[in-house]
N, C-alpha and C positions, 0 to 999 in steps of 0.2 A: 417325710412320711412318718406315721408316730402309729401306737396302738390305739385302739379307740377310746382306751378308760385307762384310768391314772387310778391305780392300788393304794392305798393307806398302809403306810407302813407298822411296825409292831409299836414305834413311839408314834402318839398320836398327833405331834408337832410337824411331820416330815406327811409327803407324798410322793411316789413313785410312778415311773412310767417308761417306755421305751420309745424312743426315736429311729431312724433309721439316716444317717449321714448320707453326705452327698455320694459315699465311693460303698453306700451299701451297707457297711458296718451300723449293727445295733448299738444302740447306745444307752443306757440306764440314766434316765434323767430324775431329778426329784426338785423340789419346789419346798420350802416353810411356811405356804398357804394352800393347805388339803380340801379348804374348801371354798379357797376363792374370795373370802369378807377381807383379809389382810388391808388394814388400811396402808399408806405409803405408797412411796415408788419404787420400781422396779428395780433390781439391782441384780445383773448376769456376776456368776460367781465363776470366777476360772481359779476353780482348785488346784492346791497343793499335787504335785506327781502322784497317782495313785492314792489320794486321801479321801476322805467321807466327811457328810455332813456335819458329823460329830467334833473336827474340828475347829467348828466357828461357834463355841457355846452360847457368845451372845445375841447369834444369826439363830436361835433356838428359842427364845424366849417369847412369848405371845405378845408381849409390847414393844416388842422392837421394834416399831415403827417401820421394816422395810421388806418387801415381797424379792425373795430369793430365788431365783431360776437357777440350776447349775446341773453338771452329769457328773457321771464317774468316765475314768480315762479309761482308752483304749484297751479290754485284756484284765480289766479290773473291776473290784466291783460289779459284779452283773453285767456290764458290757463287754460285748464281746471282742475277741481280735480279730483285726482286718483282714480279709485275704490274702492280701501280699501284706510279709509283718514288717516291711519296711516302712508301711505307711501309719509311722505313730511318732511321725516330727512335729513341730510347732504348724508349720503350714496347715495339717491336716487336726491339729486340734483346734484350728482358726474354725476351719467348716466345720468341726464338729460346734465349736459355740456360735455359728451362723445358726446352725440346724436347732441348736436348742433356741434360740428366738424365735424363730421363724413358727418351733410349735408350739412356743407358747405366748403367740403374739406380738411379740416385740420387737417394732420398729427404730426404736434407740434407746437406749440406756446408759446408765453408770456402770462401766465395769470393774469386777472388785479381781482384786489377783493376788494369789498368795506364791511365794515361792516360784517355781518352773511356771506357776500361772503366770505370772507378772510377764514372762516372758509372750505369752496368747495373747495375753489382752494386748499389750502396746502392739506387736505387729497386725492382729485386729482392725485397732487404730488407726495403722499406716496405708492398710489395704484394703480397707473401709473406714472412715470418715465418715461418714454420714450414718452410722448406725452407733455411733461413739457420743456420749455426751459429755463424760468424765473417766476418769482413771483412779484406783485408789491402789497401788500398790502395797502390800503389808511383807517384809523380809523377801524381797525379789529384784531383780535388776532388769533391765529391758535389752537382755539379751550378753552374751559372753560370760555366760553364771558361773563358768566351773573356773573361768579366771578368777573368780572372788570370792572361791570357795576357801577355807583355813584364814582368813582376814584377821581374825585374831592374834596369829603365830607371827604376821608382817612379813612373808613369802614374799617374792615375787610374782606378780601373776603368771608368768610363764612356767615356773615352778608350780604352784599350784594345779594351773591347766594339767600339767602332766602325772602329778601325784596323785590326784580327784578319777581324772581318766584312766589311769591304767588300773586302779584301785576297783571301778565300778566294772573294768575290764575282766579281772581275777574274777567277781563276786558273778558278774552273767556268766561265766565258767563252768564256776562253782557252785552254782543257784540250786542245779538239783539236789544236790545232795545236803543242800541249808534248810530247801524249805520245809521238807518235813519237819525238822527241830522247828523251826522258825513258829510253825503252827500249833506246836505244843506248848507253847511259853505257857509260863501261867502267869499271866497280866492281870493286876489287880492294882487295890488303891496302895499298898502298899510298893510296890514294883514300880509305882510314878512315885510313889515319895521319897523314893530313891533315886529314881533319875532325877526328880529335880534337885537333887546335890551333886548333880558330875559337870556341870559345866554347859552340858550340851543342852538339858534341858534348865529350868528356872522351877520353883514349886508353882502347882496351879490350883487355883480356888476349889474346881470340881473336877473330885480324881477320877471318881467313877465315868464322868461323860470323857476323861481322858483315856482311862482305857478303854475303855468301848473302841474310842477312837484308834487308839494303839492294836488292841487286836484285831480290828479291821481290816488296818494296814499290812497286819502280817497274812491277811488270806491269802494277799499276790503272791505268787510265783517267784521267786528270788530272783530266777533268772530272765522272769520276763521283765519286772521291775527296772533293772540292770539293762536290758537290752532298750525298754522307753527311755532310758536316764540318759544312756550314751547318744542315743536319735538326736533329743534333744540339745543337747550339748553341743551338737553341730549347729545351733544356731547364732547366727553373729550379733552382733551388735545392732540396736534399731537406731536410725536417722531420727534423731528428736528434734531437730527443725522441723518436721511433719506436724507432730504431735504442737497443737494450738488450743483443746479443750483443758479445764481445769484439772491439774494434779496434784494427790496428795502421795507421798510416799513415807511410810511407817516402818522404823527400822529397828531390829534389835539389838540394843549397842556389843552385848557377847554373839553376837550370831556365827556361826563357824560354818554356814553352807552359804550366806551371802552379804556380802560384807557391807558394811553401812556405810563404810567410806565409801565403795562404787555407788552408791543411793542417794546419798548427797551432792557426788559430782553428776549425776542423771539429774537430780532437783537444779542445779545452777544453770545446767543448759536446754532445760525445758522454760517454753514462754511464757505458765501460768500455774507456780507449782511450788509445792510447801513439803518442807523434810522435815519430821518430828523424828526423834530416836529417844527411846524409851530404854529403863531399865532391863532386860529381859536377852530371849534367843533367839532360833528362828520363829520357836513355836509362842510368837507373843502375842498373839491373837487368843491365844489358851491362855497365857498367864498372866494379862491383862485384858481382859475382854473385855471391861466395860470402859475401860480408858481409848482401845483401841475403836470399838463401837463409836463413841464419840465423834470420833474425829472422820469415822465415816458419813455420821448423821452432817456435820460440818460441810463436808465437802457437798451431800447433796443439795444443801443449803444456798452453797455457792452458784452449783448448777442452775438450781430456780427450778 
């Protein structure tokens, strides 16, 4: 079920609208064709945990060549939280990206995934097939994420698992009393051009659509944030003997939330699938946009 009319957002690239999931919960959906001429094909976006549009800048641009469907997550974003707040695992953002096809027509596609998305799309994949045409993974693993979180430090994954977890443990804790501050940042171009010197992030071409981006992310709830992150994380590992359509996976060789070693061994035991790893972080879709684009145009290519 969906609203009747899809709203034009304040940037004139995006469009907005509401869905209603299968268990009820509203859902804030938007699209990069506001009025439907978008040449290309389709492409379901299962965004980063709690992220916005703003972080695919080259999924922004009038010639990209590709029509993007995607929502905001559960509690974020304009969408609302589910009645029971346990339902904001993987399984239940699977129905939530059923529901965004279904309202906006889409019998199959390429699905793109970034981060915790990567984690949606592939089980997606496993528990529908036939609405799957391709995968594009960008800094995401298909499943067992917070094992391959810190990759760069050379942890153990059982280490990690428990450093990541108890850490995002503290922070839903401690959420209330973060997010205020969290809200008051003052995010600007200068504030990324900073992060992009600590490691975690890389510099990126357009700062301004990165903060947009960045203060977005900080609307949510710290400790609702915290409480989707840990849901998540309960999810295991996906069976990649299922997965038989084309994959591309895109990795950021310093990524410190998902490690490009685990993306590479997912690329060897998938049956039709290609690991590129680039200079960059997690956030390399930002800091290479047009190289990462690329190799999405590629893979639809593949598809046909």
């Amino acid at each position: 079920m969906s609203s009747p009319a899809t709203e034009t957002a304040p940037d004139a690239r995006l469009a907005f609208g509401d869905v209603l999931s299968d268990d009820g919960t509203r859902l804030r959906v938007w699209t990069n064709d506001p009025d439907g001429t978008l040449p290309g094909p389709t492409v379901v976006l299962c965004n980063g945990l709690g992220t916005s549009p703003w972080t695919w800048p080259a999924l922004l641009e009038p010639d990209c060549g590709v029509r993007v469907v995607s929502w905001n997550h559960r509690g974020t974003g304009g969408s609302a939280r589910p009645r029971d707040p346990q339902r904001v695992g993987i399984d239940d953002f699977v129905d939530d990206a059923l529901s965004v096809m279904d309202h906006f027509g889409v019998e199959r596609a390429v699905l793109a995934g970034w981060s915790m998305g990567v984690n949606t799309m592939f089980e997606l994949a496993t528990l529908h097939p036939e609405r799957v045409a391709g995968l594009f993974a960008v800094a995401g693993v298909p499943g067992g994420t917070f094992g391959t979180m810190l990759a760069p430090f050379h942890l153990p994954q059982a280490v990690a698992h428990t450093l990541t977890v108890n850490a995002s443990r503290a922070l839903k804790y401690g959420g209330r009393a973060l997010t205020p501050v969290a809200r008051r940042l003052p995010v600007g171009r200068r504030s990324i051009a900073v992060l992009g010197h600590t490691g975690f992030m890389f510099p990126m071409p357009d700062q301004e659509l990165a903060a947009k981006a960045v203060r977005e992310f900080l609307q949510t709830p710290v400790d609702w944030y915290f409480h989707l992150a840990l849901r998540t994380a309960e999810h295991p590992r996906v069976r990649l003997s299922r997965i038989t359509v084309p994959v591309t996976l895109v990795a950021g060789r310093w990524d410190v939330l998902s490690g490009s070693r685990a993306m590479a061994t997912a690329a060897d035991r998938l049956a039709d699938a290609s690991y590129v790893e680039l200079q960059g972080s997690h956030f390399v879709q930002m800091e290479r946009p047009g190289e990462v684009h690329d190799l999405l145009l590629e893979l639809l290519a593949r598809v046909g």
